[in-house]
Every structure is written in C-alpha cells, then in structure tokens.
C-alpha positions in Angstrom: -27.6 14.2 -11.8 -25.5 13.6 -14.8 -24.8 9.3 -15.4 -20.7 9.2 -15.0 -20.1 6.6 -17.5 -22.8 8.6 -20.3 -21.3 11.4 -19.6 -17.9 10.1 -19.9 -19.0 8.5 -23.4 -20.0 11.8 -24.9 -16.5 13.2 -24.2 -14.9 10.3 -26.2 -17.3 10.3 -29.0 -17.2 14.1 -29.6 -13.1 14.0 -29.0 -13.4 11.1 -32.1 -16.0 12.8 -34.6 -14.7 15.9 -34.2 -12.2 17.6 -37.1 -9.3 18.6 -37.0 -8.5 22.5 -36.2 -7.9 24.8 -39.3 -5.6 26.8 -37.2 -7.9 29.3 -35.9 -6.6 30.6 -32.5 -8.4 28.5 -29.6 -11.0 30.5 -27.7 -9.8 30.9 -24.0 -13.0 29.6 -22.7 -12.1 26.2 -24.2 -9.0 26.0 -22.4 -10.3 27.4 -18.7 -13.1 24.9 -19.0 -9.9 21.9 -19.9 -8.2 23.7 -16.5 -11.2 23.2 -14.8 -11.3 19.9 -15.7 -7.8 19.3 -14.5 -8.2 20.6 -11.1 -11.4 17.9 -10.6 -9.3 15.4 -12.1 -6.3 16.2 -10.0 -8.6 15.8 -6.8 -10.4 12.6 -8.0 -8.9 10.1 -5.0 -11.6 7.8 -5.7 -14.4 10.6 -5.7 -16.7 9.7 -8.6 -18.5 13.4 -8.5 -14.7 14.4 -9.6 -15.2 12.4 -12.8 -18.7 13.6 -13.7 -17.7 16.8 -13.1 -14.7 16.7 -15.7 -17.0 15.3 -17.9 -19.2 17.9 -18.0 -16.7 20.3 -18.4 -15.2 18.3 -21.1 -18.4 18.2 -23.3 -18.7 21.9 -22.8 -14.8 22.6 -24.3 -14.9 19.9 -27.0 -18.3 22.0 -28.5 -16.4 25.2 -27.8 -13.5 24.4 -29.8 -12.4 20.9 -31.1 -8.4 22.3 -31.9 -7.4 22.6 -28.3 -4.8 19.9 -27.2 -5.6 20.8 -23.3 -8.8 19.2 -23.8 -7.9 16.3 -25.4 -5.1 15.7 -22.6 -7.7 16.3 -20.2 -9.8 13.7 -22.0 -7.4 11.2 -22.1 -6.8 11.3 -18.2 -10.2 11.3 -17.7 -11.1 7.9 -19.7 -8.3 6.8 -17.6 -9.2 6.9 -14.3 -13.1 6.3 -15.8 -11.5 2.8 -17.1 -9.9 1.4 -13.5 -11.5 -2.3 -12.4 -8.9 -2.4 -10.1 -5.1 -1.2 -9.7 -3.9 -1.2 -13.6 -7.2 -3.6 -14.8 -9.1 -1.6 -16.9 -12.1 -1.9 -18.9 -11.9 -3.3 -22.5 -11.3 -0.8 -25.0 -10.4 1.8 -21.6 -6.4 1.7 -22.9 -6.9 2.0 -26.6 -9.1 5.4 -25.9 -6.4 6.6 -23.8 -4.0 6.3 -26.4 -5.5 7.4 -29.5 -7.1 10.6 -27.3 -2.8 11.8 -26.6 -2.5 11.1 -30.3 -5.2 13.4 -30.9 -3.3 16.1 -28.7 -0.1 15.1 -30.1 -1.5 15.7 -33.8 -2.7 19.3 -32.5 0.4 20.4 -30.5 3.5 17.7 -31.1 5.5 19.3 -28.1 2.9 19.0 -25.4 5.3 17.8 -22.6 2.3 16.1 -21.0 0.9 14.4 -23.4 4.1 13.1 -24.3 4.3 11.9 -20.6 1.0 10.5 -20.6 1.4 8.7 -23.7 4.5 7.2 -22.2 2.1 6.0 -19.5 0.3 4.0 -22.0 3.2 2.5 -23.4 3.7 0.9 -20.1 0.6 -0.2 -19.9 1.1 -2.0 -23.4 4.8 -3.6 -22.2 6.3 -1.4 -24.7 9.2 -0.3 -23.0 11.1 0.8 -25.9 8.1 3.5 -26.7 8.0 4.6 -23.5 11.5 5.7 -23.3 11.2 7.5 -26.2 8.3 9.1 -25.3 9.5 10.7 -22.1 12.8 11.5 -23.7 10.2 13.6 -26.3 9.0 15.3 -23.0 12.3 16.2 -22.0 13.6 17.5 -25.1 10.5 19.8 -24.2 12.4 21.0 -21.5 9.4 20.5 -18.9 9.8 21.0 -15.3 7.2 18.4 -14.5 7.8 16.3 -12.1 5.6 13.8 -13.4 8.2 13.2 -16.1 10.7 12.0 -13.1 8.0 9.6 -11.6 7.8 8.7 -15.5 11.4 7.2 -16.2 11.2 5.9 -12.5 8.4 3.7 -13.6 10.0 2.8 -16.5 13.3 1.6 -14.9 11.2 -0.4 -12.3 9.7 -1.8 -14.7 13.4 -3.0 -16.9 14.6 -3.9 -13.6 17.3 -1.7 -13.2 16.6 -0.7 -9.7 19.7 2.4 -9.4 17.9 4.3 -12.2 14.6 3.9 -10.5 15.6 5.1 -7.4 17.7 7.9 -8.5 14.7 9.0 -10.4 12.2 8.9 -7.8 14.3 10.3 -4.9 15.0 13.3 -7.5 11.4 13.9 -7.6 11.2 13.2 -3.9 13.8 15.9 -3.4 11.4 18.3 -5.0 9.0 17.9 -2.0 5.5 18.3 -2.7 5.5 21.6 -4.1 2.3 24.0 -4.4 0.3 22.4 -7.0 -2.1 19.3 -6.2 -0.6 17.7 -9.6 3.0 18.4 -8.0 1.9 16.9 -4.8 0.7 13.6 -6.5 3.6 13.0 -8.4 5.7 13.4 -5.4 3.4 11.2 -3.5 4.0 8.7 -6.3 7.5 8.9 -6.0 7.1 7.9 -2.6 5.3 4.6 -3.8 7.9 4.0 -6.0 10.8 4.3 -3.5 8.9 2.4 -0.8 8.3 -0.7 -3.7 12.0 -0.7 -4.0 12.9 -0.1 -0.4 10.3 -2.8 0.4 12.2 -5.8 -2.3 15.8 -4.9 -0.4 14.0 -5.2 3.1 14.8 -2.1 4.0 12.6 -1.1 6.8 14.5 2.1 7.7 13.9 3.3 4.6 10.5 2.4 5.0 9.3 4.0 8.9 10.8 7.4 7.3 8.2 7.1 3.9 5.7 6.3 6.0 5.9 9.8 7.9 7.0 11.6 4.5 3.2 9.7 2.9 1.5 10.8 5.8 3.1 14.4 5.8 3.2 15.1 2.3 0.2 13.6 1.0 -3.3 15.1 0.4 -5.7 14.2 3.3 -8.6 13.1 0.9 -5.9 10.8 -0.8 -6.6 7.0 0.5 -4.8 5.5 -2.3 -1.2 7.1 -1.1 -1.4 5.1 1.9 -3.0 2.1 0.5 0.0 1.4 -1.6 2.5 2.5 0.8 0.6 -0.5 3.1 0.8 -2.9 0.2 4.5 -2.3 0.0 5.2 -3.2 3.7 2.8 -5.8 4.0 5.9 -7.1 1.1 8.8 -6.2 3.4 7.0 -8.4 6.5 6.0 -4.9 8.2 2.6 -6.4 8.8 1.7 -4.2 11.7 2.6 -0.9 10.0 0.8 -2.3 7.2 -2.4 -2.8 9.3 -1.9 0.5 11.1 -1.8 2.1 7.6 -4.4 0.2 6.1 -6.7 1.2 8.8 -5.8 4.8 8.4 -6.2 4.7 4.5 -10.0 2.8 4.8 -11.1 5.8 7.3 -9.8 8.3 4.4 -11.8 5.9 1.9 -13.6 2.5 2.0 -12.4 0.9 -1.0 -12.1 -2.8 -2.2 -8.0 -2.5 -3.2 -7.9 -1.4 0.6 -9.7 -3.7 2.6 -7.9 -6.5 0.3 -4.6 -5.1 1.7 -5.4 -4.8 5.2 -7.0 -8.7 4.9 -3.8 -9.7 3.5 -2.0 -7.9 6.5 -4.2 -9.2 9.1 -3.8 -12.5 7.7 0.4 -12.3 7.7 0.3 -10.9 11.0 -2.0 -14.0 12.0 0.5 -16.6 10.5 3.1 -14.8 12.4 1.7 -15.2 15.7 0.8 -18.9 15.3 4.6 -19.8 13.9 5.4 -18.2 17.3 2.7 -20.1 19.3 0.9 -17.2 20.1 -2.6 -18.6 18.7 -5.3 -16.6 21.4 -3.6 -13.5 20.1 -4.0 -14.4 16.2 -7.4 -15.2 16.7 -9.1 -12.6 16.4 -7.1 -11.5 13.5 -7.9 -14.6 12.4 -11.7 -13.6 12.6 -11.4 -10.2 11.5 -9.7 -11.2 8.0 -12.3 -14.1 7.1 -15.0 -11.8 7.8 -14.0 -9.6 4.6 -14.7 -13.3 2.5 -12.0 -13.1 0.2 -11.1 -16.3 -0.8 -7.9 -17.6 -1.0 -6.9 -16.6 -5.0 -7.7 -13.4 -3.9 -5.3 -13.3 -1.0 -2.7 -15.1 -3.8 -1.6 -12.0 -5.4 0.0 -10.6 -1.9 1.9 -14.0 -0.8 2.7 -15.5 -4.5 6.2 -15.2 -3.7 7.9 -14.4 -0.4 10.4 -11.7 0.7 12.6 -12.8 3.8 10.1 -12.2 6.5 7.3 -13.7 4.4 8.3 -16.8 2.9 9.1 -18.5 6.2 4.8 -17.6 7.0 3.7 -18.8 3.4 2.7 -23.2 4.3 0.6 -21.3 7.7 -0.9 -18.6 5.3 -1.5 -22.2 3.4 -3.4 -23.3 5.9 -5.4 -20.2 7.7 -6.9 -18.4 4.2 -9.9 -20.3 3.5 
C-alpha cells in the first residue's frame, strides 16, 4: 500500500521540477487520469484511500505530460485537503504549495475558471481579501457556470462582513439545488453551511430547522463534515439539542476529532442549560458523557469565546462545569 503523505510528496515535487510545456497538444490520457483524480478527490469526506488514490493518479499524469493545467488543479486540491490539522490549520508550507501549484495552472491556461476560483480560496486563506475578489471576478469574466464560484464570493463577503452579499450569494447557489455532479452537490452543501453560519449570528432558528432537512436531504451520505458544521453552527444559535442530535448523526457517518469536539461542546451547553434551570439529575449524565471525551477547557474555548443570546446567559455555568 502506497504511504499517503510519500505519495502525496512526489506529486508536488514532479509538479515543481517539471518544465514548462512547449505547446505540444496534451495527450488525453493525462487529462482522464487528472479526471480520475477529481472524482476521488470530490468523494474524499475524510477517506484517506481517496487521497492516495489521487496521488497515484497524479504521479502517473504529471510523467505523462507535464503542460496539462487539469493536473496541476488537481494537484493543488489535493495538497489541500493532504495539508488539514484541523478546520482551516494546515501544515507548514501546506498553503504556499497550494498557491504556487494554481499559479502553475494559471501560467499553462490563464482562463481556467477553477483555478482562478481556487486560487481565490487561497487568498482567503492569506486575509487577502482584495486578491480574492479579483480572482473570482477573473473566474467570472470566464463566464463559468460553477457553482463553486457562488459559494466563492459568499465566503468572501462573510468574511468583509457584509452579511446581504453573503446571503444572496449562497441562497443563489442554494437555489441551484444539488444538481447531478458530486462537485455540484458539495458546493451546494457548502452553501448550506454558509447560510446556516449567518442564519445561526441573527438567531434565526426557522431558518435553521429548514437547513437542517435541506443538509440531510441534499447532502452525500458518506459526507460527515456537512452535518458537523451545520451542528457547530446551532450549537452558536443555542440549538444545543439539534446540535447533539446532528452531531450524533455526523460521528455515525464518520468518527472524527472536529466532530466529537462539537458534540462535547453541545453536550456541555445543553448541561449548563439544565442546571441554570435546576434540572441537575438530568444534566448529569451529560455532564459525564462530555468529560469523558477529556477535552480540556481551551479546547471547549473556541465554541463559548463569545456568546449569542441563548448562550451568553450559560457562559459563568460553562465556567464552572468544563474541567
């Protein structure tokens, strides 16, 4: 079995050392192996096989021919996801690669709407806001039909604070539905995330209960993460036994640390608001449950540094019950 990580190296070195193309038309074979690459890399959900798979293929197109952009974007989104710690941690050096494999595509093919898309990805990353706009205006001019490129200038107006652009971006890709394409169906699954972080600051859970059935509906069954976010964002709104309903369901998709964090977190609000109400046998053994995951209290920080209405009245308990 091929070591994820070596393999994952010898992508990124053979992406670097390789010249640039003389503008010899790309064998096909170099660009079915970076669309066979895609499809693992558009089922990853956590599945490291995915990865080494993609890998492998990736090796294989790079020596077939080193002028096909495809591979390069494929390369990039590989050393991506091959980069996570946790959420948007990555390993030293993971963003840099990412950035200077889309130039590499860019340098091949300057109106690949993707990579353009991507790249704007890593400009967020950076806190370069003013990149990233222009590089999913590039995409546009490119006149794409990806919805990704939606989700895009919704994370980017999230991110500025201007929370009408960021929801009329996301419900637009919303409104597209998850399509027929698993890259579709992410993207519109991301949309959901970024309508429920917004729905989830204005407290509204309305808005919320009817993303939670659109998640579950729309989303792909092996995909734990859709749900694990969409947990983490009521858990915000003071939904805490939604978010421990959801959190459950995402853990029995995948067991993953970001998860169990979430549904500690939950289980822990959910304690603090039975004990503000005086209702201590029935947050014990939530009480139990949550310590016996061991995360200490900075961990649990992150989830109740700052309070939304239902929350901040729990925060001096939560004080007091996360040891």
């Amino acid at each position: 079995m091929i070591n994820f990580r070596s393999a994952l190296m010898t992508v990124i070195l053979a992406a670097y050392l390789a010249p640039l193309s003389n503008g010899i038309a790309a064998p096909a074979s170099a660009g079915q192996l970076a669309l066979e690459a895609k499809e693992a890399l558009d089922t990853y959900y956590g599945n490291q096989a995915q990865l080494t798979r993609a890998a492998e293929l990736l090796s294989r197109a790079i020596a077939e021919n080193k002028g096909d952009a495809s591979v390069y974007v494929q390369a990039a989104r590989l050393t991506i996801k091959g980069g996570h710690v946790v959420a948007t941690q990555f390993r030293p050096g993971t963003v840099d690669a990412y950035g200077e494999l889309l130039d590499r595509a860019l340098s091949l093919d300057p109106r690949n709407s993707k990579a353009h898309i991507l790249k704007a990805e890593y400009f967020h990353y950076k806190g370069d806001y003013v990149a990233e706009r222009a590089a999913l205006d590039k995409a546009q001019e490119t006149g794409t039909k990806d919805a990704w490129l939606l989700v895009g200038y919704g994370r980017l107006y999230l991110g500025l604070g201007d929370v009408n652009r960021a929801f009329a971006y996301y419900s637009k890709a919303r409104a597209r539905g998850p399509e027929k394409s698993l890259e579709q169906r992410n993207a519109y699954v991301a949309a959901l995330n970024g309508l429920a972080a917004l729905a989830a600051d204005s407290g509204d859970e309305k808005a919320l209960r009817e993303l939670i059935d659109a998640t579950r509906r729309g989303r792909d069954s092996r995909d734990a993460w859709a749900l694990g976010n969409l947990a983490s964002s009521l858990l915000w709104a003071g939904m805490f036994d939604e978010a421990i309903a959801l959190s459950r369901e995402a853990l029995r998709t995948m067991n993953y640390g970001a998860g169990r964090l979430t549904l500690t977190a939950a289980l822990f609000a959910k304690a603090a608001e039975l004990t503000l109400a005086g209702k201590h046998a029935a947050a014990a053994p939530l009480l139990s449950e949550a310590r016996d995951y061991g995360y200490s209290k900075s961990a649990m920080s992150g989830h109740f540094n700052v309070g939304t209405a239902k929350v901040a009245p729990l925060l001096p308990i939560l004080k007091t019950i996360i040891e």
